[in-house]
C-alpha positions in Angstrom: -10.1 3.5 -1.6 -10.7 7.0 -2.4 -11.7 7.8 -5.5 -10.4 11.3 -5.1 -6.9 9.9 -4.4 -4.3 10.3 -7.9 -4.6 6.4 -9.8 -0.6 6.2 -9.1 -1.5 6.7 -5.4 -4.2 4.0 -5.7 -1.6 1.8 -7.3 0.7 2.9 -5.2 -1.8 1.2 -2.1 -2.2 -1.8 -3.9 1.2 -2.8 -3.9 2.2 -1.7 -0.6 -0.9 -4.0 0.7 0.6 -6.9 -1.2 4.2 -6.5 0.0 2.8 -6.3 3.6 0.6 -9.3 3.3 3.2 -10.9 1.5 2.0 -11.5 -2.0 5.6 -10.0 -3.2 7.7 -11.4 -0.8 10.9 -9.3 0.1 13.3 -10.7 -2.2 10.9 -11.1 -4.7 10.5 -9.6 -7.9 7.3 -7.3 -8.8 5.3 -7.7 -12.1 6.3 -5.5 -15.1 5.5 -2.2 -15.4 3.3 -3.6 -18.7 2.3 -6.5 -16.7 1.0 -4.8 -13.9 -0.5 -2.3 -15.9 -2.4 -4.9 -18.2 -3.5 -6.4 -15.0 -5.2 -3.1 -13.4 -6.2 -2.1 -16.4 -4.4 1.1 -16.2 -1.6 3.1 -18.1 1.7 2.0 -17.9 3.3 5.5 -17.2 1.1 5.7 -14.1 2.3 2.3 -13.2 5.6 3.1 -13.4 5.2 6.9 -11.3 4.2 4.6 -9.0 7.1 2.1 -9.0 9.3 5.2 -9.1 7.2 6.2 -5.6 8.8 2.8 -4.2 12.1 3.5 -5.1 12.2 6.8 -4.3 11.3 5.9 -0.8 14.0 2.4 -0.9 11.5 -0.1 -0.8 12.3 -1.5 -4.2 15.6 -1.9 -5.8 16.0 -1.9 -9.9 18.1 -4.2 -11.7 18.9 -2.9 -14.6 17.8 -5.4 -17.4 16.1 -8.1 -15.3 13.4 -6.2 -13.2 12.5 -4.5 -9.6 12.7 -6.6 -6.7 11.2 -6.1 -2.9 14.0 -4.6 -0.4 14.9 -6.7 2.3 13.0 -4.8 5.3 10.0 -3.3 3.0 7.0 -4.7 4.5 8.2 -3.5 7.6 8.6 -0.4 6.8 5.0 -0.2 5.0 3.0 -1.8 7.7 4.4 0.9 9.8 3.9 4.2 7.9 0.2 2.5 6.8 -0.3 2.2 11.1 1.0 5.6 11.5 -1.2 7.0 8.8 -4.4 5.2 10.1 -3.9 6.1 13.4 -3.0 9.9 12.6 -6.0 10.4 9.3 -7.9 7.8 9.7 -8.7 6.6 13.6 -10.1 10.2 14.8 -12.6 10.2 12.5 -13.4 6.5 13.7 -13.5 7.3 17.0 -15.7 10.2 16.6 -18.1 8.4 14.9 -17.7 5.1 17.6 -18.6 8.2 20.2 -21.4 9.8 18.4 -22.9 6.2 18.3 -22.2 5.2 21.5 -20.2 1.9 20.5 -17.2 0.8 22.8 -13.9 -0.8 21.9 -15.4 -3.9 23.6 -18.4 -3.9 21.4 -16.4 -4.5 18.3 -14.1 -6.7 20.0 -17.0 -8.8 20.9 -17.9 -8.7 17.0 -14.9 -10.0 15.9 
């Protein structure tokens, strides 16, 4: 991750990475805004900017009292703006470099 990137955005990819690879299941509640914040070792108000990020875009829904749970539909809807941010910021650059070193789709097939 970029170190340049805001900490509630870095946050932000760490939970989207574990509601796509299903650590927080949809259904699911997510950690405390304390917890979480204990865990990554950073401030709770950044924590919760990030939360806010989630439910601003309806990928987590609050109940008021008992916590913030996964939408039904979330991980879906992650995995598919992270692919469309890849392909459109990331991937150019990627294949610019694969060109300038004269590496083939086939060659990292083959590595994998």
């Amino acid at each position: 991750m970029s170190e340049t990137k805001p900490v509630y955005l870095r946050l932000r990819d760490r939970i989207a990475a574990s509601i796509i690879e299903g650590e927080y299941a949809e259904g699911e509640m997510l950690p405390s805004v304390r917890a979480f914040a204990a865990d990554q070792g950073a401030n709770p108000l950044t924590v919760a900017k990030a939360y806010q990020q989630f439910q601003a875009d309806g990928l987590i829904r609050v109940q008021r009292g008992v916590g913030m749970f996964v939408r039904e539909g979330a991980a879906g809807k992650l995995r598919a703006s992270e692919r469309q941010a890849f392909l459109e910021e990331e991937w150019p650059d990627i294949r610019r470099k694969m060109e300038r070193l004269d590496i083939s789709l086939d060659q990292l097939t083959d590595i994998a």
